[in-house]
C-alpha positions, 0 to 999 in steps of 0.5 A, a space after each residue: 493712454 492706449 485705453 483713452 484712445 481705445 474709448 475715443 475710437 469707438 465713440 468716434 466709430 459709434 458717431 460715424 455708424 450712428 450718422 451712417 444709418 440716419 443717412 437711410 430713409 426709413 420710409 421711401 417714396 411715400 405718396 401723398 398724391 396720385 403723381 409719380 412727383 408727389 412723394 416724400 422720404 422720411 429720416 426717422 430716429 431710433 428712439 422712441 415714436 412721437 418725435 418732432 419733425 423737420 419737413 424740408 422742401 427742396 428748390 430749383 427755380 420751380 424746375 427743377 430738384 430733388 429730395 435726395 439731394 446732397 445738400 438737402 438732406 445730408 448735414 440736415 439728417 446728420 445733425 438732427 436725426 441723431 438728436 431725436 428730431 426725424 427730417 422729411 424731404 419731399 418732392 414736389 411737381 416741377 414746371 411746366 407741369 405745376 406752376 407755383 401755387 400749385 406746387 405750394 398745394 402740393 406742399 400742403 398735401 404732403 404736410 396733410 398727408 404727414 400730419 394724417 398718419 403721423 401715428 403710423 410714421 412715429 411723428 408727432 403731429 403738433 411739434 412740425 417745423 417746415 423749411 424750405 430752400 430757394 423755390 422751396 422757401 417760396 412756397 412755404 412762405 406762401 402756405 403760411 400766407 394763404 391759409 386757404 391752401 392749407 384748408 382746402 388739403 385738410 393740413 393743419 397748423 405747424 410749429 414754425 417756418 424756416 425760410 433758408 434764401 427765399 427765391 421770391 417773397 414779393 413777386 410784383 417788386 421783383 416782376 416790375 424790376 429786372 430780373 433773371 429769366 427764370 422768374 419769367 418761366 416761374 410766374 408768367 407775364 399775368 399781375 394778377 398771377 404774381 399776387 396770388 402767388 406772392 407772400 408778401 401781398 397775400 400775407 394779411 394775418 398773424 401765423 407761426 413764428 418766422 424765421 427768414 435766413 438771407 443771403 447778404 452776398 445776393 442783391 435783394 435777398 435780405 431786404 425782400 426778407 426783412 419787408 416780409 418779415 416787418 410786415 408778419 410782425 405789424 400783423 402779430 407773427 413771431 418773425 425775424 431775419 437772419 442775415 448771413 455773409 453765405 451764397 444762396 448755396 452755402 445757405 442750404 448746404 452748411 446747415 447742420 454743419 456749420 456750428 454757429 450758423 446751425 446753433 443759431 437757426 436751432 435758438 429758434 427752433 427750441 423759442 419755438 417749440 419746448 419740444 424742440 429745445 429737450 431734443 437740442 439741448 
């Protein structure tokens, strides 16, 4: 019985020492533009180079955030980073300084920066899932609606996109309706402004697989993911909703913590890539 509990303890001991370091980033502050804003840290494991990787974008209502945010990174790097699969967190700029699509080409930038020296950082290029947070979800969404914004930063292609709460993907439908003043700040009073930096209407060919997780608890929230998704799908795109009875936070926080809400999202990820799947079998 003492030597069962012995062994437990030191599996417990190498689990908690493991999960500590992972919380380190191997590589901080990485630029990928001349801003000071524009960097990103990079989670890697300790196996191996050429390890698939999540790239995470932050929110904050497109003024705020900030990479080493707790429930960014934390449960993320802990249950990934672990399993062989590196996670980056970038920033990005903020308003008044950068409005959303320019904020969107700094993702792109960031993205081509990675993809770029992934030899360097022991990533494997073609196995890249972006994820994005509230504002964060926004922009990805909208990189993978605007392939334009990718060609014009030299970023290729990823594997798949995971939405987490999108703060906006049909910008006009939430403009022309009541909304919060935030939305005001983020994309002004110009229409022409709202389509451009609005997914669902610049969302006119097929892409990577989808994955639009909403919060059934937020008014619009699932219904703004499900008419984004219906129409990725009618144009060919892998896409589906996950609909969860979690708070616009708890969506972003409980990742990699939440057993059946995380094992759901990484069913997707291993349909997705096969690379994925021999990490999180």
């Amino acid at each position: 019985m003492f030597l069962q509990r012995l062994i437990t303890a030191f599996v417990l001991l190498g689990q908690f020492a493991l999960a500590a370091a992972s919380m380190t980033p191997t590589w901080s502050d990485v630029p990928y533009g001349p801003a000071p804003e524009q960097r990103f840290d990079l989670y890697s494991p300790t196996q191996g180079n050429d390890a698939p990787l999540i790239l995470m974008v932050h929110g904050g209502a497109w003024r705020l955030g900030d990479k080493e945010m707790g429930r960014v990174v934390d449960n993320k790097v802990a249950r990934w980073v672990p399993r062989g699969i590196a996670f980056a967190s970038l920033n990005y700029r903020m308003q008044p300084k950068a409005p959303p699509l320019e904020q969107a080409r700094d993702v792109a930038r960031a993205l081509a920066a990675i993809q770029h020296d992934a030899k360097k950082l022991g990533i494997d290029r073609d196995n890249i899932i972006l994820m994005g947070h509230s504002a964060g979800a926004h922009l990805i969404a909208l990189l993978a609606a605007r392939p334009d914004l990718l060609d014009e930063a030299g970023a290729r292609p990823w594997r798949g996109t995971v939405l987490l709460d999108s703060g906006a993907l049909d910008v006009p439908a939430i403009m022309n309706g009541r909304h919060l003043p935030l939305y005001d700040r983020a994309f002004g009073n110009n229409p022409a402004d709202w389509l451009a930096a609005s997914p669902y209407q610049q969302l006119h060919q097929a892409t990577g697989p989808i994955l639009a997780v909403c919060s059934s608890r937020r008014a619009n929230s699932c219904q703004q993911a499900e008419n984004f998704v219906v129409k990725a799908q009618e144009l060919g795109t892998k896409a589906a909703t996950l609909p969860l009875d979690k708070t616009h936070v708890e969506i972003n926080a409980q990742l990699g913590d939440e057993a059946t809400y995380t094992e759901e999202v990484e069913r997707y990820l291993n349909n997705w890539s096969p690379i994925f799947a021999k990490h999180l079998r």
